[in-house]
PyMOL CGO cylinders between C-alpha atoms (Angstrom):
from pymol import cmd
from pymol.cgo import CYLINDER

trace = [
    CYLINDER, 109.02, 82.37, 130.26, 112.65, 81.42, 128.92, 0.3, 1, 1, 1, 1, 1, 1,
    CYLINDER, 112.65, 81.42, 128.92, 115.19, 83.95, 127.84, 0.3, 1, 1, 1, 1, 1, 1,
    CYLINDER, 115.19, 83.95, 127.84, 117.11, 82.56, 124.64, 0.3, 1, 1, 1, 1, 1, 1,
    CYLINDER, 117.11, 82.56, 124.64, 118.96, 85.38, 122.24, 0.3, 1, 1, 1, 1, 1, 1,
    CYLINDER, 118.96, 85.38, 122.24, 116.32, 87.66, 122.10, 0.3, 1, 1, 1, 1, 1, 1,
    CYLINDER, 116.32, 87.66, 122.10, 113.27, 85.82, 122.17, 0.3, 1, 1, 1, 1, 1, 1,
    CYLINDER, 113.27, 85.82, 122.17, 111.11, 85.01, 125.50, 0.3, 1, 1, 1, 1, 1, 1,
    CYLINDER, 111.11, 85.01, 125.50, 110.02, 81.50, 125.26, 0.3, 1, 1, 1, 1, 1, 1,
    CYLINDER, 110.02, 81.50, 125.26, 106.94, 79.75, 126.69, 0.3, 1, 1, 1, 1, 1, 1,
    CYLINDER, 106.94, 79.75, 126.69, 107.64, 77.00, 129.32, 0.3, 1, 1, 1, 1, 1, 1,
    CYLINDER, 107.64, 77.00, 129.32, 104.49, 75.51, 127.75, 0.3, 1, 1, 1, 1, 1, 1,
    CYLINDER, 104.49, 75.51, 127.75, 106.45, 74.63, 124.04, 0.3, 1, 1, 1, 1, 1, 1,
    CYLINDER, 106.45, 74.63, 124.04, 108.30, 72.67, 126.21, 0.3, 1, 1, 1, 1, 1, 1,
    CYLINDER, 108.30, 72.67, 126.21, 105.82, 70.87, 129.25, 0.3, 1, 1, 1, 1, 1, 1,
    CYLINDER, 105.82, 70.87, 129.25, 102.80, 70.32, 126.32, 0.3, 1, 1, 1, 1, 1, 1,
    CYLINDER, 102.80, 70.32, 126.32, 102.95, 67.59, 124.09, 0.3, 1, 1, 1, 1, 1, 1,
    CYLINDER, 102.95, 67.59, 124.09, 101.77, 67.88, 120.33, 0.3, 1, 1, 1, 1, 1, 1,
    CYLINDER, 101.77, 67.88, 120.33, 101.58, 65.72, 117.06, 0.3, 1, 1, 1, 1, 1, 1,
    CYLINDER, 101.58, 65.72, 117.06, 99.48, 66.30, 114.25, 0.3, 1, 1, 1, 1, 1, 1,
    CYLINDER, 99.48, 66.30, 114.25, 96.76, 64.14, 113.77, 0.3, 1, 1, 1, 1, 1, 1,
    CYLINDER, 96.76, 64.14, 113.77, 95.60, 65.85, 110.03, 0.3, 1, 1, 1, 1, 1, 1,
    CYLINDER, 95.60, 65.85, 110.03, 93.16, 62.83, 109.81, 0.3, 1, 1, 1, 1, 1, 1,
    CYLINDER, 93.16, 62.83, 109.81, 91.34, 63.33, 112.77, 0.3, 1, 1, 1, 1, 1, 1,
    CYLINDER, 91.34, 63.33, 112.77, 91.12, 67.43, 112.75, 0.3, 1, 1, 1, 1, 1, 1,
    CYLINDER, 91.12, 67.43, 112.75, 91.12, 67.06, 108.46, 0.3, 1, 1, 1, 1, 1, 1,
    CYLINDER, 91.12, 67.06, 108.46, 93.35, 70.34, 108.15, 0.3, 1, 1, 1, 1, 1, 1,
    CYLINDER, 93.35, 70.34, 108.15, 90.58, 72.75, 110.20, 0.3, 1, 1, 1, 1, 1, 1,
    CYLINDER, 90.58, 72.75, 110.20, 93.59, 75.26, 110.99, 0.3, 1, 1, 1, 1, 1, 1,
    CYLINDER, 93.59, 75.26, 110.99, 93.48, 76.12, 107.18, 0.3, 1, 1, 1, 1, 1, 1,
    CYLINDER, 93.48, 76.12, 107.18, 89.77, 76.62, 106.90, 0.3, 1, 1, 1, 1, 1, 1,
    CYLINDER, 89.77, 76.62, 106.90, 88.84, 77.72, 110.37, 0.3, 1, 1, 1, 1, 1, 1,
    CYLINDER, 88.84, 77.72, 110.37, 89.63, 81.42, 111.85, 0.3, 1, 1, 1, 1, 1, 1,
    CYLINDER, 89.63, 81.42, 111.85, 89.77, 85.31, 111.22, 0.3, 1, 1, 1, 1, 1, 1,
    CYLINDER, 89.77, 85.31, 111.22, 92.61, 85.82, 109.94, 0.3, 1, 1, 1, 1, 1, 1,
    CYLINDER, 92.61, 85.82, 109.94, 95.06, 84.07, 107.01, 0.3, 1, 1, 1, 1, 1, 1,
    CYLINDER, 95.06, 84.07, 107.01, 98.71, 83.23, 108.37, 0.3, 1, 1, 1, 1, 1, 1,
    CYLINDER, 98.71, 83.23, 108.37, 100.45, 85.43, 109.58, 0.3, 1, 1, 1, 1, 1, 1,
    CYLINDER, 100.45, 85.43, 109.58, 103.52, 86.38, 106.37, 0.3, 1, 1, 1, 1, 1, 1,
    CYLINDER, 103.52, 86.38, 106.37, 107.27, 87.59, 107.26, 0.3, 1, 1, 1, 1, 1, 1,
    CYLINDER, 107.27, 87.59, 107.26, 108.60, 90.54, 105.12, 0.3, 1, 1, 1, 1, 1, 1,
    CYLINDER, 108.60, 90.54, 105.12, 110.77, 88.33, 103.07, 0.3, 1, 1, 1, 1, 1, 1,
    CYLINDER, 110.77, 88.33, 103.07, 108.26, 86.13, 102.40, 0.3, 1, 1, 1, 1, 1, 1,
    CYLINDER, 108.26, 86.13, 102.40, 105.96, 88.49, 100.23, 0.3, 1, 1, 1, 1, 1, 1,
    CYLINDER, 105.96, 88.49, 100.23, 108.56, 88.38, 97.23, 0.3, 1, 1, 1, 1, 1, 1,
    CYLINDER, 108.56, 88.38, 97.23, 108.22, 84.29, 97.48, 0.3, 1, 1, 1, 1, 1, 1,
    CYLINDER, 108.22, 84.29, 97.48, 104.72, 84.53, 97.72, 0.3, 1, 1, 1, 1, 1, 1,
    CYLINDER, 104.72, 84.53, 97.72, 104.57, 86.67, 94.10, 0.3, 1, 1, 1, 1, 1, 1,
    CYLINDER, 104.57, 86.67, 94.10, 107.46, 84.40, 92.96, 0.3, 1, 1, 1, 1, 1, 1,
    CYLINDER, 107.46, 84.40, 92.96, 106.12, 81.20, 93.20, 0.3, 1, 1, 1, 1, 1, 1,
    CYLINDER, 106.12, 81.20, 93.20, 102.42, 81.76, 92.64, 0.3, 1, 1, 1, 1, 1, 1,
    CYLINDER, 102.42, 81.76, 92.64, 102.53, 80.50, 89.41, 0.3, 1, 1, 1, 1, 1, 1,
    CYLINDER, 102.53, 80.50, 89.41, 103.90, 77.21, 90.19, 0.3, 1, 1, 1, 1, 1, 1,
    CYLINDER, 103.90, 77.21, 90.19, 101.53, 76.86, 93.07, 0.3, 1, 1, 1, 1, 1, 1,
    CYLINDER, 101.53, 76.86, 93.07, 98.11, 77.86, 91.15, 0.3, 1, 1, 1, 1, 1, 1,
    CYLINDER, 98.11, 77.86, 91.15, 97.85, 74.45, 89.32, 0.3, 1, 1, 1, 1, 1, 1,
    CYLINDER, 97.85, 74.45, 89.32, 97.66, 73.08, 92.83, 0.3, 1, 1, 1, 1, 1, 1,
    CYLINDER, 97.66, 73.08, 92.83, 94.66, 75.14, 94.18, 0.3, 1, 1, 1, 1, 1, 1,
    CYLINDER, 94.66, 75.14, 94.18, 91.05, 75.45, 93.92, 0.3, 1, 1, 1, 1, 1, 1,
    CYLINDER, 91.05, 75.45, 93.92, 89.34, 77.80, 91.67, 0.3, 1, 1, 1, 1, 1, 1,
    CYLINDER, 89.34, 77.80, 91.67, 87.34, 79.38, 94.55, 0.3, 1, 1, 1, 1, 1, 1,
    CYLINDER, 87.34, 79.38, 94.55, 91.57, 80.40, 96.00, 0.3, 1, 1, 1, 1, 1, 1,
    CYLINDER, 91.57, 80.40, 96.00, 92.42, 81.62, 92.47, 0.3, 1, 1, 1, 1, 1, 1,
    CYLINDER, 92.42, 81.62, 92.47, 89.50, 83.71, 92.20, 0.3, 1, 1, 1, 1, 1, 1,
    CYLINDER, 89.50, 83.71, 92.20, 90.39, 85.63, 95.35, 0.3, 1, 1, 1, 1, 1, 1,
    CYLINDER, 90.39, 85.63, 95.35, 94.10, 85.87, 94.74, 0.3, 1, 1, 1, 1, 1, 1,
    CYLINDER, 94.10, 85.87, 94.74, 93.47, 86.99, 91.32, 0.3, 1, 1, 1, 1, 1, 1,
    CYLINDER, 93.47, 86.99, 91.32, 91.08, 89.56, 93.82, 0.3, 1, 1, 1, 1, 1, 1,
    CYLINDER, 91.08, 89.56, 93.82, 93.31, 90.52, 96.72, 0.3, 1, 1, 1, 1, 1, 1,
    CYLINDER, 93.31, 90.52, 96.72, 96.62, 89.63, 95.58, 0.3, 1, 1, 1, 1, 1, 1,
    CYLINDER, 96.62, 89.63, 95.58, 98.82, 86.43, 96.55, 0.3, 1, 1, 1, 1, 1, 1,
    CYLINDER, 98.82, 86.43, 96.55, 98.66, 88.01, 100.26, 0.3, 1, 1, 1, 1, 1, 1,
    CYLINDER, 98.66, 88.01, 100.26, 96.61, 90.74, 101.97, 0.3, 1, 1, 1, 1, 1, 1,
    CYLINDER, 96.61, 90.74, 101.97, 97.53, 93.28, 104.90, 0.3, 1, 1, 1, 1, 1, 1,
    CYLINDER, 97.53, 93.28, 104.90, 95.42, 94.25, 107.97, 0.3, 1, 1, 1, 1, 1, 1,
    CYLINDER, 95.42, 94.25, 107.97, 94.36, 96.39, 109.67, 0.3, 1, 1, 1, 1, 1, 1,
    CYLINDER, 94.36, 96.39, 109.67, 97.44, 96.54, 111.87, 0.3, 1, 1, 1, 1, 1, 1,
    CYLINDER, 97.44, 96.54, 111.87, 99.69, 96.54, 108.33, 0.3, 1, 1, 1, 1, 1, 1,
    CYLINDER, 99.69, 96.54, 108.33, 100.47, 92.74, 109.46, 0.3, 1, 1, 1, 1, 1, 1,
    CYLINDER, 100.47, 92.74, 109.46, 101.04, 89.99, 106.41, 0.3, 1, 1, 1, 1, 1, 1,
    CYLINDER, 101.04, 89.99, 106.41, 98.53, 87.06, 105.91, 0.3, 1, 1, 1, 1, 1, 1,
    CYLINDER, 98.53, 87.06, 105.91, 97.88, 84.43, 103.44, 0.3, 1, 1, 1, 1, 1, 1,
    CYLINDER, 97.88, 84.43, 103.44, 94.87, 85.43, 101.40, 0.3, 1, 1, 1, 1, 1, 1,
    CYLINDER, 94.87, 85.43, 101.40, 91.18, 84.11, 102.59, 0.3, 1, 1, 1, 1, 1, 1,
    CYLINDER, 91.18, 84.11, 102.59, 88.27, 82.92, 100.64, 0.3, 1, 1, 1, 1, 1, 1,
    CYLINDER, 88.27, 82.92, 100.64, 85.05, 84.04, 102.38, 0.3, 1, 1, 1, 1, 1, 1,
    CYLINDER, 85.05, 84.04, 102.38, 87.00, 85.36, 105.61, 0.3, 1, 1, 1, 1, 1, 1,
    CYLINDER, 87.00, 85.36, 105.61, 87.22, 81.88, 106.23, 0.3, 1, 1, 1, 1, 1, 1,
    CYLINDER, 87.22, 81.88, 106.23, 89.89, 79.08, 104.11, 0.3, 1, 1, 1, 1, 1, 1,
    CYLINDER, 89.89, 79.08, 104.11, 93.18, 80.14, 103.23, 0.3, 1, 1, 1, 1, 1, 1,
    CYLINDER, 93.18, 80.14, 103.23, 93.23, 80.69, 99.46, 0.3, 1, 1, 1, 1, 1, 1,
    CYLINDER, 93.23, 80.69, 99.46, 95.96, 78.19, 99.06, 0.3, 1, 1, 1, 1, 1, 1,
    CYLINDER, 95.96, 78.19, 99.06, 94.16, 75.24, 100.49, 0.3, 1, 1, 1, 1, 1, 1,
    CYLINDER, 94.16, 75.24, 100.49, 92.74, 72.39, 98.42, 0.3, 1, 1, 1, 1, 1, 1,
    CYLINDER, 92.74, 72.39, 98.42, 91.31, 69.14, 99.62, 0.3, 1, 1, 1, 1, 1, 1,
    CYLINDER, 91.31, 69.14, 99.62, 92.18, 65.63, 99.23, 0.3, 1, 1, 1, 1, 1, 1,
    CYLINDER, 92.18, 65.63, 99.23, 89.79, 62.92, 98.13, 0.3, 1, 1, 1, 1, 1, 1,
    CYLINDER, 89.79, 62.92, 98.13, 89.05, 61.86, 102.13, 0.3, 1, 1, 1, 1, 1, 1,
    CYLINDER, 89.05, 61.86, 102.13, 87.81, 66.11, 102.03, 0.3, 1, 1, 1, 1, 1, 1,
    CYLINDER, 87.81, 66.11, 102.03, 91.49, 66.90, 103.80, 0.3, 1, 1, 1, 1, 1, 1,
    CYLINDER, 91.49, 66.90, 103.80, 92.64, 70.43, 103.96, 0.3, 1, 1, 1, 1, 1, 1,
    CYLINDER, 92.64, 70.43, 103.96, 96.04, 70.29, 102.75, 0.3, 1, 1, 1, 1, 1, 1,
    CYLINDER, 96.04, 70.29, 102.75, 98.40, 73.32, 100.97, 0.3, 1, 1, 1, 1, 1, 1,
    CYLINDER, 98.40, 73.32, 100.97, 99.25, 74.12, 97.52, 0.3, 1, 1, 1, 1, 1, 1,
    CYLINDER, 99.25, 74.12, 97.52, 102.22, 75.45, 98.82, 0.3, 1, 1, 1, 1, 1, 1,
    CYLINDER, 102.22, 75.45, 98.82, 103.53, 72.65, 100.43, 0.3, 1, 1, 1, 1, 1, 1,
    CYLINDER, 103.53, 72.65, 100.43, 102.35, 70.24, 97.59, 0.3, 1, 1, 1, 1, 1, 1,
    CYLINDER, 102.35, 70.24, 97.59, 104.18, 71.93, 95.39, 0.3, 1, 1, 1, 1, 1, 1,
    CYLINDER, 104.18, 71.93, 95.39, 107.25, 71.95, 97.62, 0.3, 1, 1, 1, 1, 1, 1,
    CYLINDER, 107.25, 71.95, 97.62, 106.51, 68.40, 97.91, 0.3, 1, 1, 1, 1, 1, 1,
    CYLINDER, 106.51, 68.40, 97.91, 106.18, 67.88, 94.17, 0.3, 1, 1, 1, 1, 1, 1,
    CYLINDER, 106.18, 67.88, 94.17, 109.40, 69.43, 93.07, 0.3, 1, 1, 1, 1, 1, 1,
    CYLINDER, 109.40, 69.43, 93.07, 108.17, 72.83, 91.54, 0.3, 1, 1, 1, 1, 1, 1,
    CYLINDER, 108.17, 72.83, 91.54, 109.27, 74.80, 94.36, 0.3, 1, 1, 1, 1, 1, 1,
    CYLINDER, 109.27, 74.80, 94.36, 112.37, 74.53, 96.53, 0.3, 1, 1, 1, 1, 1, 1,
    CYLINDER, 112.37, 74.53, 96.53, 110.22, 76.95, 99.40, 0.3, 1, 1, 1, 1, 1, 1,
    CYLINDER, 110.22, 76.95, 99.40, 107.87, 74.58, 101.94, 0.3, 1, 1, 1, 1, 1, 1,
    CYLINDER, 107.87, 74.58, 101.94, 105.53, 76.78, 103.14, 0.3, 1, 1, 1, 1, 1, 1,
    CYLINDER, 105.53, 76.78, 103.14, 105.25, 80.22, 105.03, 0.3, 1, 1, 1, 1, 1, 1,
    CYLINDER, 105.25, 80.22, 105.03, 107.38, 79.65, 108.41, 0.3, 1, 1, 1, 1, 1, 1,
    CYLINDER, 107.38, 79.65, 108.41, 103.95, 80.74, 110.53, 0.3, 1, 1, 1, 1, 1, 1,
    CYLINDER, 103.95, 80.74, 110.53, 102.39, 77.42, 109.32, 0.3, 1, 1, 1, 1, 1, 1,
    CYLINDER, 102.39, 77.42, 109.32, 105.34, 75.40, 110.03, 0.3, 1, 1, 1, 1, 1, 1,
    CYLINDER, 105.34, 75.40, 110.03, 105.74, 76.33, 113.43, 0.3, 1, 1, 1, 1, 1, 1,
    CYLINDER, 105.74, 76.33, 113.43, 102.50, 76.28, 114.04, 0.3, 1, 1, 1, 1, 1, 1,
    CYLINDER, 102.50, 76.28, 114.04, 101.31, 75.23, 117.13, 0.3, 1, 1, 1, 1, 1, 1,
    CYLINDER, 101.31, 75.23, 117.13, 103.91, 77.49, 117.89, 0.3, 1, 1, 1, 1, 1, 1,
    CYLINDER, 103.91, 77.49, 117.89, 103.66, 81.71, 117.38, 0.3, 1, 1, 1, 1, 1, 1,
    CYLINDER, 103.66, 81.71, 117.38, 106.25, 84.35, 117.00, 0.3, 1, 1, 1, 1, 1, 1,
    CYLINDER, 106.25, 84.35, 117.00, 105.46, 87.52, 117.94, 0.3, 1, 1, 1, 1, 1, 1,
    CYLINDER, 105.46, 87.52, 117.94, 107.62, 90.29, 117.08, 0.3, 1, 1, 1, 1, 1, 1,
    CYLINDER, 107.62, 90.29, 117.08, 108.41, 93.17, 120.02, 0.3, 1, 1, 1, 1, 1, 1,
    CYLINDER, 108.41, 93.17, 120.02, 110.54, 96.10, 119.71, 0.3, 1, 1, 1, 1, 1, 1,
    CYLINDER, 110.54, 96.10, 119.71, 113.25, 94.57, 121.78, 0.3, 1, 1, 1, 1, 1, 1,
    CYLINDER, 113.25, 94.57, 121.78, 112.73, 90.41, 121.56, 0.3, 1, 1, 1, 1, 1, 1,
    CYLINDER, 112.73, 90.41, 121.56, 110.50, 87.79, 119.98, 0.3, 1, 1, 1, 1, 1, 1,
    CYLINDER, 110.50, 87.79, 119.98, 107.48, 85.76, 121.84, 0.3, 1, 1, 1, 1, 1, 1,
    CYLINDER, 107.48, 85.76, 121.84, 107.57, 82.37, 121.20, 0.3, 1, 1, 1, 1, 1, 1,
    CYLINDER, 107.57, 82.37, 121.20, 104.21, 81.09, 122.40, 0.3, 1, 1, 1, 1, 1, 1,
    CYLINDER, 104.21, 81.09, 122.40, 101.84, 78.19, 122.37, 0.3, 1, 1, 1, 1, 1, 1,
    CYLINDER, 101.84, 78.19, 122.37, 98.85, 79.08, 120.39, 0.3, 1, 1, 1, 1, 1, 1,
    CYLINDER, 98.85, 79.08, 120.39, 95.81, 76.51, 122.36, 0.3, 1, 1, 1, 1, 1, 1,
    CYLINDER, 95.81, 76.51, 122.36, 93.07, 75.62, 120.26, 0.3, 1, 1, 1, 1, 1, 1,
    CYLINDER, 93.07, 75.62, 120.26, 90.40, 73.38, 120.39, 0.3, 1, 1, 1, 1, 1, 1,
    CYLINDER, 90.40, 73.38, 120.39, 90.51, 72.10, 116.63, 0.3, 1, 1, 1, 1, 1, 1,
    CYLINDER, 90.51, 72.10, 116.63, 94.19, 70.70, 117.94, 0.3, 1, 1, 1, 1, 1, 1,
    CYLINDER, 94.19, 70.70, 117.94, 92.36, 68.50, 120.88, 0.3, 1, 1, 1, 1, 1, 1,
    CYLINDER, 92.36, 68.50, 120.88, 93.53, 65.44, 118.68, 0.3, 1, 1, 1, 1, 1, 1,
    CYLINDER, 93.53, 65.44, 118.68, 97.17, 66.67, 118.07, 0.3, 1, 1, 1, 1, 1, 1,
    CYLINDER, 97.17, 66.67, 118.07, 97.32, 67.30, 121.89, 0.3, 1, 1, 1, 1, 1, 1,
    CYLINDER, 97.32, 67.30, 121.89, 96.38, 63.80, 122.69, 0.3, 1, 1, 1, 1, 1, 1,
    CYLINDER, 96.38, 63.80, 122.69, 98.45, 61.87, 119.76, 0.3, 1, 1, 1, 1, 1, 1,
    CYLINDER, 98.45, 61.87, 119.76, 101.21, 63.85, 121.17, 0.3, 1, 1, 1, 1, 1, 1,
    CYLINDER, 101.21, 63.85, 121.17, 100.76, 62.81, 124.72, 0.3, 1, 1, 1, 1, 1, 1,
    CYLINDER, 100.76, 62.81, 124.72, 99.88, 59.01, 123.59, 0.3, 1, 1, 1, 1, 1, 1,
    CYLINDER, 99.88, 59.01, 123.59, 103.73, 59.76, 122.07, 0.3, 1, 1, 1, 1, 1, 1,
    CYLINDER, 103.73, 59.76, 122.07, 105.58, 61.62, 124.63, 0.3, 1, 1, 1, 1, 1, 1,
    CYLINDER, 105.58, 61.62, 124.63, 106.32, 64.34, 122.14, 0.3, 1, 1, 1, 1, 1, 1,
    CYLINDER, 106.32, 64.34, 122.14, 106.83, 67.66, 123.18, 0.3, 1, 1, 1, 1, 1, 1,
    CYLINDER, 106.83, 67.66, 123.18, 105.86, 70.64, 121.13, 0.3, 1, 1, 1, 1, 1, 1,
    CYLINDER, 105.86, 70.64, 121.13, 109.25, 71.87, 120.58, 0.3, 1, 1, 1, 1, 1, 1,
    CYLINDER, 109.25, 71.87, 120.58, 110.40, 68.67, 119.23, 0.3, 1, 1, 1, 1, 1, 1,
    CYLINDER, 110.40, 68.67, 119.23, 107.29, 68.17, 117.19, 0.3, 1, 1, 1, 1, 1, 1,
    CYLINDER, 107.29, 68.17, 117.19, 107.95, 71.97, 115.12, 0.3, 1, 1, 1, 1, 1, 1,
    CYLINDER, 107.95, 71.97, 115.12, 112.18, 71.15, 115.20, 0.3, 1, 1, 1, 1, 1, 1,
    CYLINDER, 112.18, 71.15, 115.20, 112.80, 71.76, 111.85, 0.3, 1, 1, 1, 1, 1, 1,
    CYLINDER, 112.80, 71.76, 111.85, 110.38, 74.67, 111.58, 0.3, 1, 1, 1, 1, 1, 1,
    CYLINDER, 110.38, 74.67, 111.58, 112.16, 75.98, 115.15, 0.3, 1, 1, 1, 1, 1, 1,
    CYLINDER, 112.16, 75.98, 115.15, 115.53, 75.75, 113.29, 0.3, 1, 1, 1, 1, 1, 1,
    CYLINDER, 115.53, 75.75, 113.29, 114.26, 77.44, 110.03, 0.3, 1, 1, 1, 1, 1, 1,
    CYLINDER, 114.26, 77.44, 110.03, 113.19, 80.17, 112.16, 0.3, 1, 1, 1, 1, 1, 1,
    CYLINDER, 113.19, 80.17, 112.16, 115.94, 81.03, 114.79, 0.3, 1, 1, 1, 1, 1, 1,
    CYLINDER, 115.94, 81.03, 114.79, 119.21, 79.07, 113.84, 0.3, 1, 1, 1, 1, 1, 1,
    CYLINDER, 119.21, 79.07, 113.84, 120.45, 75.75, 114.83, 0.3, 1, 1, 1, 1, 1, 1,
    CYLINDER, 120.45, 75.75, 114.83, 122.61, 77.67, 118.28, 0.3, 1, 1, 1, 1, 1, 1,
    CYLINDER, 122.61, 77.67, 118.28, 119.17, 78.82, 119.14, 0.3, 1, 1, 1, 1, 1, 1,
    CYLINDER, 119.17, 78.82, 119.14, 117.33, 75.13, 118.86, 0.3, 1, 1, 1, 1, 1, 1,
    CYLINDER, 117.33, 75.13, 118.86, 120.67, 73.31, 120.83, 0.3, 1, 1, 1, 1, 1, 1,
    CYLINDER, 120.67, 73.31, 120.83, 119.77, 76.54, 123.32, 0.3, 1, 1, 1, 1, 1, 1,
    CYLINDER, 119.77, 76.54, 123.32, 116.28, 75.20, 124.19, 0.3, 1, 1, 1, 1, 1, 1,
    CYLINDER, 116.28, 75.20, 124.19, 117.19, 71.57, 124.09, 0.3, 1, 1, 1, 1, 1, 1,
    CYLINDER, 117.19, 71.57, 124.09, 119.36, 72.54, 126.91, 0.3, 1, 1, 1, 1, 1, 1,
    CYLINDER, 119.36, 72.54, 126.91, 116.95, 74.38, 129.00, 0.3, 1, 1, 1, 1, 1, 1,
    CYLINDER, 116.95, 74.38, 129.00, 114.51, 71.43, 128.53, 0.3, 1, 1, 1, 1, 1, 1,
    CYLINDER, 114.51, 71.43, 128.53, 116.80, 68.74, 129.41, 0.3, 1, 1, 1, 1, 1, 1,
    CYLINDER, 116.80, 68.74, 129.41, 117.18, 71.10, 132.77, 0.3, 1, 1, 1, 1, 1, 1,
    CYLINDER, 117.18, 71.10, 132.77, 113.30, 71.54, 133.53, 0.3, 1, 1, 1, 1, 1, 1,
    CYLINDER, 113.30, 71.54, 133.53, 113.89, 67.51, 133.81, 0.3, 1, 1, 1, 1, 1, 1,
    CYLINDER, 113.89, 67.51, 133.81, 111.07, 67.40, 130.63, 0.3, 1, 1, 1, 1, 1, 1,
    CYLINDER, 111.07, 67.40, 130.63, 110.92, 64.37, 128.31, 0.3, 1, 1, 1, 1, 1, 1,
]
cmd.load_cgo(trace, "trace")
């Protein structure tokens, strides 16, 4: 582990390559797991702000449950999470005609009727933040469905870090990014 600012950083953001490869996995991290992604504080008022711009953009089955459970739900552990349809897709997925997970969230970012991407958990992802008492984990989250990003990155020579940049920078500052840049340049990395 790294020590930056207050976060502890996996070695393994910066070793393990990673690229998204959306047409070989087709979006599974959006319709595969337990759990919806994980939400920040501030981002439950954005959530309830821009629903109605996103809802032309999802499926009726995601409507239907967010009309149900609200734009977000809370667990058992009072944790933030993107609604689920089934316990299974995130309520704000749709699919594209090639059957492509993609987010309404995004496409509306990407269509001009929001000015807010998506929730920062889903940008960084590969990467997780975990919030501590007294600093941040900033981990590699491994998972099969990502065999393809894994490789494309390799094929690429693209480390994880470099892959999430902009999410990175959303999330801890531009110091903090130039911070790890540094420390990878010194493990002798790519």
């Amino acid at each position: 582990m790294i020590q930056i600012g207050k976060t502890l950083v996996s070695e393994d953001i910066i070793e393990k390559d990673f690229v998204c490869n959306i047409s070989a996995c087709k979006g599974q991290c959006c319709i595969d797991g337990d759990a919806g992604a994980p939400l920040e504080e501030d981002e439950l008022q954005i959530m309830k702000d821009i629903y109605p711009k996103v809802k032309p953009f999802m499926r009726r089955e995601g409507i239907t449950e967010i009309e149900k459970q609200g734009v977000y739900t809370t667990n058992e552990d009072g944790e933030h999470e993107t609604t689920l349809i089934n316990n299974a897709d995130c309520a704000y997925v749709f699919f594209d005609e090639k059957n492509v997970a993609l987010c309404a969230i995004e496409e509306a970012y990407n269509q001009g009727e929001i000015d807010w991407k998506k929730p920062v958990s889903c940008h960084l992802y590969p990467i997780r933040v975990r919030d501590y008492t007294e600093f941040s984990g900033v981990n590699y989250d491994k998972w099969e469905i990502c065999d393809d990003a894994c490789s494309l990155g390799k094929e690429l020579q693209v480390p994880i870090y470099k892959f999430v940049k902009q999410a990175l920078i959303r999330k801890f500052g531009e110091d903090w990014y130039a911070e790890l840049e540094k420390v990878a340049s010194a493990l002798n990395t790519k």
